[in-house]
N, C-alpha and C positions, 0 to 999 in steps of 0.2 A: 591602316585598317579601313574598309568600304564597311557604309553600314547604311540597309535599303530602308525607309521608312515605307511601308504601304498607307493606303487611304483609309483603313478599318487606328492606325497608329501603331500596327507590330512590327519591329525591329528585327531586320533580316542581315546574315552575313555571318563570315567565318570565323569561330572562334579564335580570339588573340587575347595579349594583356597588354597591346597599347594602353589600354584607357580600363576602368574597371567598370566591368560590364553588369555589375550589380547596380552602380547605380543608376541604370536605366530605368529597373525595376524587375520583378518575378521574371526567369531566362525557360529556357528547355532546352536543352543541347544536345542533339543528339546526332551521331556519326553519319557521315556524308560517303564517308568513301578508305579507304584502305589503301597505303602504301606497304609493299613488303618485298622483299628479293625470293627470287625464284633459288633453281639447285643449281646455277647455274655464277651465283652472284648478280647479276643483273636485277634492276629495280621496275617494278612496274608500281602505277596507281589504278587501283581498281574502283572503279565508280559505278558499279551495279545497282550497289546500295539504293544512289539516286536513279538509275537506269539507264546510267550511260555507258560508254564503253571500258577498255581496259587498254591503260596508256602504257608505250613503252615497246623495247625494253628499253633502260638507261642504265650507262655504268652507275652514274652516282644516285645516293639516294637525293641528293638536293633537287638534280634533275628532275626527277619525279616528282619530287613536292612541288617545284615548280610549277612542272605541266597539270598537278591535281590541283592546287589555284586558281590557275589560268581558266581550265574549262569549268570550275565550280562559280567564279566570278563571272564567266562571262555568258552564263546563262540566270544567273541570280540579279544582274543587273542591267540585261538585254534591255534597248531603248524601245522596242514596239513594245513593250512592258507598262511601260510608264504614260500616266495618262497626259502629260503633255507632250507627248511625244519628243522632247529633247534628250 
């Protein structure tokens, strides 16, 4: 589990039960993005939500969860982000 501290001290990243996330302190979770299968069975992730695209298709649903990771981390923890730039 990745988990972004910003400079104000709030705690960014995707919900898990690595670690119990309460006790960081008061949360707000709220959906990022949507996995679901078409009529077709095929899986897609849809990230509108956040406003990004609609991944896929993929037979598996894992696949999907995957690629809906991938692009939610790797725009939540982009290095020109961060203020030391590492």
């Amino acid at each position: 589990m990745n988990l972004l501290v910003d400079a104000s001290g709030s705690i960014h990243g995707l919900y898990g039960e690595a670690i119990d996330l309460n006790a960081l302190g008061d949360m707000t979770i709220y959906r990022a993005s949507k996995v679901e299968p078409d009529h077709t069975g095929h899986w897609w992730a849809d990230l509108a939500i956040m406003g990004g695209p609609r991944l896929g298709p993929y037979t598996r649903r894992s696949d999907a969860l995957g690629a809906e990771i991938a692009w939610i981390e790797q725009r939540l923890f982009r290095v020109k982000d961060r203020p030391d730039g590492e």
